[in-house]
N, C-alpha and C positions, 0 to 999 in steps of 0.2 A: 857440736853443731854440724860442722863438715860430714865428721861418718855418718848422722844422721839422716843427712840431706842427701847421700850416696857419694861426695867426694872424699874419697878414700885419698887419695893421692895429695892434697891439700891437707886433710885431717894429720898426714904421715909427714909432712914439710913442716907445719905447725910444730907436731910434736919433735920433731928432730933438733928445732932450733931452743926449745926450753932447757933452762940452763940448772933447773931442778927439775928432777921427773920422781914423782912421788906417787905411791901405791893407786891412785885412781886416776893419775895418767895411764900407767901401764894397764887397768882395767879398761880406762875407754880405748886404748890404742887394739889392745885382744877382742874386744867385743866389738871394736867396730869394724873390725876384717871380718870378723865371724856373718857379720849381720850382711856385709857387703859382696856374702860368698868367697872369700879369701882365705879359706879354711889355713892354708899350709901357714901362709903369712902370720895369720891367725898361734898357732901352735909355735914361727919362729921366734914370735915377741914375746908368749909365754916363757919359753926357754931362758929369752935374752933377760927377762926380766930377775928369774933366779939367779945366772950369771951374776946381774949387779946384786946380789944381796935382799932384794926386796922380797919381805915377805906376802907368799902369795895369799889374797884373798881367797872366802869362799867363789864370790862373783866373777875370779877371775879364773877360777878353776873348772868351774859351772857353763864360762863361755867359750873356755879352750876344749872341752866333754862332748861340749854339742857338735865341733869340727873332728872328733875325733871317730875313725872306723878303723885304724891299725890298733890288734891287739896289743902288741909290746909298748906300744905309747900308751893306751888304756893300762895295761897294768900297771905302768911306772906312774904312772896320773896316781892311780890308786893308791900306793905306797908312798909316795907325796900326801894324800891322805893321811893316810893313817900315822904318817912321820908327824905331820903337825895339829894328830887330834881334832880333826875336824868329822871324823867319823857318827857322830850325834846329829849332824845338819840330814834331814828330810830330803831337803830340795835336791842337796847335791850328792844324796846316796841314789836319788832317782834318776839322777844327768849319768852317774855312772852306769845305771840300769840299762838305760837306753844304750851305752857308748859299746858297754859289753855284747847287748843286743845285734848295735850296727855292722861288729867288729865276726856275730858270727858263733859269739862262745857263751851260747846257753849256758853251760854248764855253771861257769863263775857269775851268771845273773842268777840261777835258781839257790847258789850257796849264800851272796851277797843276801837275797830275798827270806831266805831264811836266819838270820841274824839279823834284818830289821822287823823278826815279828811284833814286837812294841811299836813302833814307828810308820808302817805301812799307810799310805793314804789311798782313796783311787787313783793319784797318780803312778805310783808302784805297781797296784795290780794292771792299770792299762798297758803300761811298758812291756812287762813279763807278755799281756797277749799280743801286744806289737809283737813282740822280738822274736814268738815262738811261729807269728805266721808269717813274719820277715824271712825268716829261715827255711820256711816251708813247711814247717811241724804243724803242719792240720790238727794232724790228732792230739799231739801235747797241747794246741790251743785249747783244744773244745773241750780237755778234760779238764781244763785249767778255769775254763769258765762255768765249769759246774762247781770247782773246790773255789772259785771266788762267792758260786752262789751260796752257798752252806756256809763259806765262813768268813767272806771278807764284806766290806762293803755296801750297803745300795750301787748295785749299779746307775751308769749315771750313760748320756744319752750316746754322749762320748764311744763309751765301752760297749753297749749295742750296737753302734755301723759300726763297730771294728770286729765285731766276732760274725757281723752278720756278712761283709766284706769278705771273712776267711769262708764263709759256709757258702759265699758266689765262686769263689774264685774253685774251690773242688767242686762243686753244685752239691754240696748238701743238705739236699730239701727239707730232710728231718728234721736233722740238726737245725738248721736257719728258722724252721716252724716252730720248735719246741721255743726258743729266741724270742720267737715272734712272743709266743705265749707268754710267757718272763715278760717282757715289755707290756702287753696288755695288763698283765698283773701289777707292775708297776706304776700304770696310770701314765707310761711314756709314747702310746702310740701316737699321742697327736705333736708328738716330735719334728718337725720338720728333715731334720735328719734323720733321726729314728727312721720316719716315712722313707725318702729319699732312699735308704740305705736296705729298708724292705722290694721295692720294686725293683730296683736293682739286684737284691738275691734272686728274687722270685724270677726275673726275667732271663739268668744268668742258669736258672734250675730246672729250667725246662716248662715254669709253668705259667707263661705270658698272663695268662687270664687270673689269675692271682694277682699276678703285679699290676695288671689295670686294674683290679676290683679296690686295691691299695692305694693306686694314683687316682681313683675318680673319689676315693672318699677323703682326701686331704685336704682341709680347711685352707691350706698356705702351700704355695711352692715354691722352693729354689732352681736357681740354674740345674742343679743334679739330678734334680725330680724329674723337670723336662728331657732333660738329655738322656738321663736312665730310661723312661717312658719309651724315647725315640729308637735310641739303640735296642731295646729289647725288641718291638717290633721290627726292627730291619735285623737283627739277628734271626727270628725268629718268619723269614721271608713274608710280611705284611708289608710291602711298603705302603699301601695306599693307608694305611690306620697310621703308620710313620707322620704318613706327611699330614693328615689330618692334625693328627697331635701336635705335629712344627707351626699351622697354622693357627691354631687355639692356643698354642703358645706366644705367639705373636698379637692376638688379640686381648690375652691377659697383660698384654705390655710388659713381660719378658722381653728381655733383648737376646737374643741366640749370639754365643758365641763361637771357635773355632771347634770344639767339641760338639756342639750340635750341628753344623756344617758336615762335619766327620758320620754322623749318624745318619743325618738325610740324605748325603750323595750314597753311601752307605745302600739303606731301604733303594732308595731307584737301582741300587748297583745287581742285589740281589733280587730286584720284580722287574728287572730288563727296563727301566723308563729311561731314554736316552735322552728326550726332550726335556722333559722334567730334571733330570740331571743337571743337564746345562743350562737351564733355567735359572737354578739355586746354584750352582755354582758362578754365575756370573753375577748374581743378587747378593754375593759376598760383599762385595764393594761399597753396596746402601749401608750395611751394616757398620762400614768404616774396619773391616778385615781383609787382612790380607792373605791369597791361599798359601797355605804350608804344603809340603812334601806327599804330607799323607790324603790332603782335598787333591792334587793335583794325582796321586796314586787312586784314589775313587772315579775320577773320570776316566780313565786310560784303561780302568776295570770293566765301567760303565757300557767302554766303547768297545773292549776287545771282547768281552760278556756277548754284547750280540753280535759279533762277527765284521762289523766296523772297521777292518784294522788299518783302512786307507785313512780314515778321517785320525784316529787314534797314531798314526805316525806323522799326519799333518797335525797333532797336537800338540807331539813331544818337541815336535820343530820351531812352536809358537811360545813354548813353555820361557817364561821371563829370567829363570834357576835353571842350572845345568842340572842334569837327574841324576839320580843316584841308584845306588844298588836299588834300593824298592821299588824306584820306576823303574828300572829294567828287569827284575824280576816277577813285576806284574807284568811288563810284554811279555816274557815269555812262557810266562802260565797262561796269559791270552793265548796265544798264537798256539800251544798245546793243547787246548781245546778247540778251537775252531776249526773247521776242515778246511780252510785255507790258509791255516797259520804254515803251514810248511812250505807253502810258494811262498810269502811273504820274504821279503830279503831282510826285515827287520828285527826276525828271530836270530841272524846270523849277529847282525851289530849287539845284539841285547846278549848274547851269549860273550861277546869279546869283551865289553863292556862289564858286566859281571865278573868274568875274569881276571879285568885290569884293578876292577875295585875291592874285589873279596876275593883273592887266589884261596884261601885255604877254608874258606866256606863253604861243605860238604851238600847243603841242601842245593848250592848253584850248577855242582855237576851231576847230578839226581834228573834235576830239568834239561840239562842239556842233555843228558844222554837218550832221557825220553822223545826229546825231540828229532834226534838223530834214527833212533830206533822209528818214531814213527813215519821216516822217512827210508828207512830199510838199506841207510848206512849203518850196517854192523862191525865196519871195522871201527869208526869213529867210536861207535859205542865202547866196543873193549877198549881204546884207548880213552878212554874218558873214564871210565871207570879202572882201571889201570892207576889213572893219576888221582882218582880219588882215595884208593886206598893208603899211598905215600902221604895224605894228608895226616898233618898232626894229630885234627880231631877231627873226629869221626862224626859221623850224621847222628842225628839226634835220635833215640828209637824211639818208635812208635810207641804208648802205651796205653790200656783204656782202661776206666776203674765204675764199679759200681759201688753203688752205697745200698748196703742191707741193713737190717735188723740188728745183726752182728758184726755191723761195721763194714768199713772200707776192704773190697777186691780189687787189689792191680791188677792187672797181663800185660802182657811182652808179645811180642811175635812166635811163636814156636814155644811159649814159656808150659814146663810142666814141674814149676817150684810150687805148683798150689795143693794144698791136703785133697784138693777134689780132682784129680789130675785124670784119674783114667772114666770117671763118669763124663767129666766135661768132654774130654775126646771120644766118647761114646756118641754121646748127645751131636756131638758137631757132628761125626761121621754121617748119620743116620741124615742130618741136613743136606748133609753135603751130598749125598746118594742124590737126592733129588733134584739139584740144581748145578750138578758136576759141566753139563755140558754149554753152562752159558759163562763163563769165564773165557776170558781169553789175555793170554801175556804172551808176546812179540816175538824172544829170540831162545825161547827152551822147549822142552818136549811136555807133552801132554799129563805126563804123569808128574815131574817137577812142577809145572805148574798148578796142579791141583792141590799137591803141598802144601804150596807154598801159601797159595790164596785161603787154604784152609784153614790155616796158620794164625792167619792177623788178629792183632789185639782183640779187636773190637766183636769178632766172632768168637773168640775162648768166652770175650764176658757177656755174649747174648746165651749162649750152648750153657754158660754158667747158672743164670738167671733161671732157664728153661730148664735145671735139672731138679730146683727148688720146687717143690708140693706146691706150695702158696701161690696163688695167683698176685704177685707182686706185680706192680707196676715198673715196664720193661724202662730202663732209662740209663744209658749209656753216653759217657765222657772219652772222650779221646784227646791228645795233644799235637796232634798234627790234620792235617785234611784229609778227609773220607776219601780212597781212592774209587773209581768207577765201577772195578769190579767187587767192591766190599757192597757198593750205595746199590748193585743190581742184587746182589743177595738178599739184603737186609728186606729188600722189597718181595721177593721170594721168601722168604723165611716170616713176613708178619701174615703173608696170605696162608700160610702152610699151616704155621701154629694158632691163626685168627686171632691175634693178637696185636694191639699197639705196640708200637717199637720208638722209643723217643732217642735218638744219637745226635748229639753235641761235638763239635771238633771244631779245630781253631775258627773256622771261619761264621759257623751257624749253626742252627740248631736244621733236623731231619725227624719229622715225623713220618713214623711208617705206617701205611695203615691198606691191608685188604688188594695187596700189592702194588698199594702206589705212596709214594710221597710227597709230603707238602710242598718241597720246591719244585715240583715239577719235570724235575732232572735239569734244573737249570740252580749251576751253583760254583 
């Protein structure tokens, strides 16, 4: 009753004082740390329990599985297994599934998955495609959900938002389509997650209007539908369709939670509405919410976005939470954009600040040095970059990937590991011939710089795209933020080749189209 109720600490005083503690003691004592988040606690009673002799249940093996993400603990779990023949149970060869999963080691999930071929349920197969897009194995998911379709299963509605989930998080429209199909064929699209889990690829894949033609045809919505609906719009710079959708979400008697908050300050952050902004940000309150870190990072965006930075540092000042890295690294991605972010004395605090909070955070002296440089301190910069290279770890590289016919293209910056290496740098060149002279970088010479710029991921996988016969539809992922002189190309390069250009990067989606794009060059 105590673990139940959430006191753990009572449930553990109770238990302490019995003066027999018998096999389903020590189960509720492991399953009630488990449930109450006390994973470790959770795994020491497990321990303590073999210590006394007690032989361990399946239930209690099953609850100490689900705390577990250290391999060599999962394996000795395992071997506990198998020491007491318990290797026949279903349930608990799938807690192991998962634990192998959390823990990182495919390898011992897909052997484990193959000796329960008698035994498999859709539980088993879900886990394998948890575990495979847990880990980032895109493609081991999606070919895993074509060997579940031939040989395992009915899918079930479950295993659809999770593969569809994987096919958002890379954007693979294909992929996520063909899904779709499966699901129609199954009689599951009127799924409410099903649904939910479509608009969210679709909007995630570049193709908003898909995911609305999905959300206006859904008999039932949940919180996810709304909030995927909302963010795909504010990623996809619509806010005024955003905030429509927040408000017909409001009249369906939906309650908006902290995530839909996130979405709408979001949409105004990216279509410059400052009013509107603080509008719903202060309307938090009706709601009976309170703002988090990241509602309080969307205003500070809001304000530094249009060039506000007086009001935006009488915000931080008013802020109820001391800020954090996020709020100070969205000052000074504000202040780096605005052309008065360099007077501002509040780039200087947000760079020390950063400093004191994330010393060995390679993306925070990136921003400072740019800021330095755009102020034509260039000794600060070598010293800034100086001390970034003595960091541990290094900055994250850029990467940008398309999805073809023939599957997934990575790129790298300067990257020439692809079988298409010297076409693709053909193709760029010939671009780059024509739009050589609107580039500009701060503290190197003209010929490095063109290099350099001609280099970035995301121009090897458009040059890519463009060396392919087929008029494929242009559609590029990146994993960091479109830099300015990449977003002026891209703009020059859809008027050159008269083609759409669709690029996705952390922040938003960028359609290109006839030398201009959707956001306006506000982003």
């Amino acid at each position: 009753m105590y673990a139940k109720c959430g006191a753990i600490d009572a449930a553990a005083k109770v238990f302490d004082h019995l003066h027999v503690k018998d096999q389903v003691s020590w189960n509720t004592m492991i399953s009630g740390f488990d449930q109450n988040g006390f994973s470790k606690q959770s795994l020491s009673s497990f321990c303590l329990m073999l210590r006394n002799d007690i032989q361990p249940s399946n239930y209690a093996i099953i609850s100490t599985l689900s705390s577990l993400s250290d391999i060599v603990m999962c394996r000795q779990v395992h071997n506990l297994v198998l020491k007491h023949g318990m290797s026949g149970d279903i349930v608990l060869e799938n807690a192991l599934l998962s634990s192998y999963a959390k823990s990182g080691e495919m390898d011992s999930c897909e052997c484990l998955f193959r000796k329960m071929a008698d035994r498999r349920n859709g539980v088993s197969w879900n886990s394998m495609i948890s575990g495979y897009i847990q880990n980032g194995l895109m493609q081991k998911a999606m070919d895993f959900v074509w060997f579940m379709i031939h040989n395992g299963p009915k899918m079930d509605g479950f295993t659809f938002a999770t593969v569809l989930s994987a096919c958002a998080s890379i954007a693979a429209l294909d992929s996520g389509m063909e899904i779709h199909a499966f699901g129609i064929r199954s009689h599951l699209e009127t799924d409410v997650v099903v649904g939910s889990a479509l608009v969210d690829m679709y909007g995630k894949s570049g193709r908003i209007d898909y995911a609305s033609r999905v959300f206006e045809s859904m008999n039932s919505r949940n919180e996810f539908s709304w909030n995927s609906m909302i963010s795909g719009y504010a990623r996809h710079g619509n806010g005024d369709k955003a905030l429509k959708v927040f408000r017909e979400m409001q009249q369906w008697g939906q309650e908006p939670d902290l995530v839909t908050f996130v979405g709408v300050l979001s949409a105004c952050s990216h279509a410059g509405l400052v009013e509107e902004g603080s509008k719903y940000f202060e309307s938090m309150k009706n709601h009976g919410l309170v703002p988090q870190m990241e509602h309080y990072s969307c205003m500070i965006d809001i304000l530094g976005r249009t060039g506000k930075l007086n009001e935006m540092e009488d915000f931080i000042k008013k802020m109820p939470v001391r800020p954090n890295n996020l709020i100070w690294r969205t000052v000074l991605v504000a202040c780096r954009r605005s052309k008065d972010g360099a007077k501002s004395g509040i780039w200087k605090q947000a760079s020390e600040m950063l400093l004191e909070l994330e010393p060995e955070n390679p993306v925070n002296y990136v921003l400072i040095s740019s800021m330095y440089a755009y102020r034509g301190r260039w000794e600060d910069v070598a010293k800034t970059r100086t001390a970034m290279r003595t960091l541990p770890v290094k900055k994250e590289a850029g990467r940008s990937w398309v999805t073809l016919h023939d599957g997934l293209h990575v790129f790298v910056a300067g990257d020439r590991s692809h079988p298409n290496t010297e076409e693709i740098y053909a193709k760029l060149h010939v671009l780059i011939q024509k739009i050589r002279d609107e580039f500009a970088l701060y503290d190197i010479d003209m010929e490095t710089k063109e290099e350099l710029l001609s280099y970035h991921s995301e121009k090897l996988a458009v040059a890519f795209v463009l060396t392919r016969s087929c008029r494929v539809p242009i559609r590029i992922m990146k994993n960091l933020r479109v830099c300015g002189d990449c977003h002026s190309a891209f703009c020059y390069i859809s008027k050159i080749v008269g083609r759409k250009i669709t690029l996705r990067d952390c922040n938003r989606f960028h359609h290109f189209e006839n030398g201009k794009c959707s956001c306006g060059d506000f982003w």
